[in-house]
C-alpha positions, 0 to 999 in steps of 0.5 A: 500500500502507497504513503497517506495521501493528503487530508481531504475536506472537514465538513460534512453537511446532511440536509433532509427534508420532502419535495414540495408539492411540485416535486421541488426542494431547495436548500441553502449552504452555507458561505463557507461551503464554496463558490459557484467557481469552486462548488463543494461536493455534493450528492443528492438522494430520493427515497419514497420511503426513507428506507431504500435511496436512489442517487440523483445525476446533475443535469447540465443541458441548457434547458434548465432553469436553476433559478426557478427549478425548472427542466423543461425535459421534466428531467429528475435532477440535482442542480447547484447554483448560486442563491439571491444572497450569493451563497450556493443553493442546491436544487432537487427537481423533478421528482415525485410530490411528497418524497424524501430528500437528503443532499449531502454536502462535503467542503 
């Protein structure tokens, strides 16, 4: 086995929640989580029970709107962006009305 790479990020954040009733959730991160230039990692999940979680892919086609949440392909999509205040928002949109969310959050 190779020598210890270097240290990797220090924080972690968990966010849960339910998309809302036009299957959207929006969460804001926190200044220190990056930039738009320089984003954190992030990873997005849908469970319909909160027991079995399925990986949300980042759209990048130019027909969605981060802004306002909207995939004109009514893609399921995790998108990053930057807020009205400047500081990141990850958006879920897409999805099924009522089901779990959780984005995580690594800077």
């Amino acid at each position: 086995m190779g020598p210890a790479g270097t240290p990797g990020p220090g924080t972690r954040l968990v966010l849960n929640g339910t998309t809302d009733d036009t299957g959207e959730a929006v969460v804001d991160l926190p200044a220190e989580a990056g930039t738009i230039e320089s984003p954190p990692a992030v990873t997005c999940y849908l469970s319909g029970s909160g027991q079995a979680w399925v990986i949300v892919g980042f759209d990048t086609d130019s027909d969605t709107d981060v802004a306002s949440g909207t995939d004109n392909n009514f893609l399921t999509a995790c998108l990053i962006d930057e807020g009205t205040g400047g500081n990141l928002i990850v958006a879920v949109v897409g999805a099924p009305v009522g089901w779990f969310f959780r984005v995580v959050v690594v800077y």
